[in-house]
Phi, psi and omega in degrees: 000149187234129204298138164303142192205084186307092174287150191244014171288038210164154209225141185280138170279359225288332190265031164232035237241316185233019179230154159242351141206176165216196188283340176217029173228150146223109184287105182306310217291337185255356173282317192287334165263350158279333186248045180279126178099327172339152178248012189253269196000309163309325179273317189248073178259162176283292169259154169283338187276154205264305148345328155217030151299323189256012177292146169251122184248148184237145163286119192254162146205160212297109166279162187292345166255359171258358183287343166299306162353302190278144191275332214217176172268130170221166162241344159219144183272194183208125198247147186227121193244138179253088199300152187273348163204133160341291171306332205195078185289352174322297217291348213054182181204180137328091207245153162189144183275140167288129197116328186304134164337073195104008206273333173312289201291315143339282197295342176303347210262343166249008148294320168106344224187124172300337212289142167066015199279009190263330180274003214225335176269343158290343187294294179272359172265332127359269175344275201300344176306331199275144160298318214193163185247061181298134155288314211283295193314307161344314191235028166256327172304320173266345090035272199292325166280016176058018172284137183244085179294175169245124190350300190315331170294335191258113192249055179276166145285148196278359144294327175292318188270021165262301213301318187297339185266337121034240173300349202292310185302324161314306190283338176249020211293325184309335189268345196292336193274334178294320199239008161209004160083138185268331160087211154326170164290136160071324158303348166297305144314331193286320192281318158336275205296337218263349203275305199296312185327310173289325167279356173261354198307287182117016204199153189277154166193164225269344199286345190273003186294322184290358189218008154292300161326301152317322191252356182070041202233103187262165175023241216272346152301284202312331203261306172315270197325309163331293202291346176251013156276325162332313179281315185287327177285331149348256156008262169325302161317309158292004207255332228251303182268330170291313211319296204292329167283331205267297207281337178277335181291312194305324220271311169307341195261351175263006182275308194320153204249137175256115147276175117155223150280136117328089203250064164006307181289306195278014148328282170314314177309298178339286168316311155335274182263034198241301168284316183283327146332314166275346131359294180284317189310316178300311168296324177298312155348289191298322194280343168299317190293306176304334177260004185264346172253042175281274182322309154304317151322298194300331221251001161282327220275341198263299181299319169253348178261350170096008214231094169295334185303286166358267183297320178317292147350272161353276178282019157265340186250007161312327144350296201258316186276013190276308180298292179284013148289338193236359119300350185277323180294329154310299177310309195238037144284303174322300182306277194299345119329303177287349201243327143326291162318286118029290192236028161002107209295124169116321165318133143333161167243097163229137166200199226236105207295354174253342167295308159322302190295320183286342168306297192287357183256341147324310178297321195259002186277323202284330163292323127107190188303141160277098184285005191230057190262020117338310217270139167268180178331158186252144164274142160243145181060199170262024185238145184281104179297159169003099175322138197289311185291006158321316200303337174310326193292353169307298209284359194270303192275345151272000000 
């Protein structure tokens, strides 16, 4: 008998076949067959070319043999695949990275159509500005770049975006008396909320002047600065709610059952890379926690020290550090989305040892080295996540 030796030099759209985004994926082609005849759907597209209107675009990343492509090292791209039928992403498609050499003249030849082409290429360098394809941030970014988009793309849910504003209002309730004074009974809420409303708004207003004023920030520093105090605070929400899925994957991965054939070496290989995935995860953990508490210093220093320099600071290099925060938050979004997906809560946890082994080496290219595989678990909450040397339990259960 001759062992199956799968290639993996590729990966099937076929399993994005029923999403419509995650944090690094956006699926046009299922946007486009769920909202056909809608009439803002109609009205409003995401690209003007009717071509890449049905694209899945991902946020990737630049493996060490894609680096040559690029004039400059990147790490992570915005890859845009045109499927060859709509319907059956199985079949593959047609790809290219934005950034890439030669990437304009590409993309003309898969638009199909000259029409609109300056907006559709303002779009995707749009795109690529972004670390992760977050729907709230997706649609506070183009928001601000003036794309007059259609609701459907963005697939936060209008309960997510009450929880979120919420909480936004927990955290910043404290700043409302430094920049517009607390006043009456009952005006403190009233300024919370209307503090929140602007800032998630997406849109400049004269009314952000008393808290312009505060931080000490003019014209396109003061607007840079907003939106990427906006992402941290994202974040931190969503960061709020993962914790508990990144502790159910991990948890998952000593359970899981290998049906099929069995192949000893890549057994091991499993096991292997199985523990360094949680490994990386645990890392990726620490350094969000860590950059998310850059932003709590600074925003105490403002709120209990009284000290606007502080955050003001904060939000000039907040930008750059915004970018790597929403790739790091991007890496175990993936994981714990995908693999939910994948494994469906209530599902056998079975699956097939080479399908397993290509899951876990996805996961860990996409985590990319861990530096900090000494450290012990990180706390989240009040709780320790997954002990690292639990990942041996890969090998118990399979």
């Amino acid at each position: 008998m001759v062992a199956r030796t799968p290639d993996r030099s590729f990966r099937s759209l076929s399993g994005l076949e029923k999403t419509a985004s995650t944090s690094r994926v956006l699926n046009l082609a299922a946007i486009a067959s769920q909202n056909a005849g809608d009439p803002e759907y109609e009205s409003a597209p995401f690209f003007k070319a009717a071509a890449l209107n049905g694209a899945v675009i991902i946020k990737h990343r630049i493996r060490n043999d894609e680096q040559y492509i690029f004039e400059q090292s990147k790490r992570i791209s915005t890859k845009v695949i045109i499927p060859f039928e709509r319907t059956d992403l199985s079949l593959g498609g047609r790809s290219l990275f934005v950034g890439q050499r030669g990437w304009q003249e590409l993309l003309n030849q898969l638009r199909g159509t000259q029409d609109d082409e300056a907006r559709d290429v303002a779009l995707l360098e749009a795109l690529d500005e972004l670390p992760s394809l977050d729907p709230f941030l997706l649609r506070e970014h183009l928001k601000r770049r003036d794309f007059k988009i259609a609701n459907c793309y963005y697939a936060i849910s209008a309960p997510d975006l009450e929880r979120m504003q919420r909480f936004v209002s927990g955290e910043i309730s404290k700043l409302v008396d430094l920049a517009y004074g607390g006043g009456k009974s009952g005006a403190p809420n009233a300024n919370i909320s209307k503090l929140v409303s602007l800032l998630l708004s997406g849109q400049d207003d004269t009314r952000l002047e008393p808290l312009r004023l505060t931080l000490g920030l003019e014209g396109e520093n003061f607007r840079e600065g907003i939106f990427s105090w906006k992402g941290f605070l994202y974040y931190k929400w969503v960061l709020n709610s993962l914790w508990p899925e990144l502790r159910g994957v991990i948890s998952e991965l000593t359970e899981i059952k290998v049906v099929g054939p069995r192949d000893y070496e890549m057994l091991n290989q499993v096991k292997d890379v199985g523990s360094r995935v949680n490994q990386a995860i645990l890392g990726q953990v620490r350094k969000v926690r860590a950059t998310l508490q850059v932003y709590d210093d600074a925003f105490a220093e403002l709120t209990q020290a009284g000290n606007p320099m502080a955050f003001r600071n904060f939000l000039l290099k907040s930008p750059e550090m915004f970018i790597t925060l929403g790739e790091r938050t991007g890496m175990v979004s993936h994981i714990a989305s995908f693999w939910r997906y994948r494994f469906p809560k209530g599902r056998p946890l079975r699956v097939e040892l080479d399908e397993l082994f290509d899951i876990l080496q996805d996961f860990h290219q996409g985590l990319g080295e861990d530096e900090d595989k000494a450290r012990p678990a990180a706390v989240v909450g009040d709780s320790a996540l997954i002990d690292p040397a639990n990942a041996e339990a890969i090998g118990k259960a399979v």
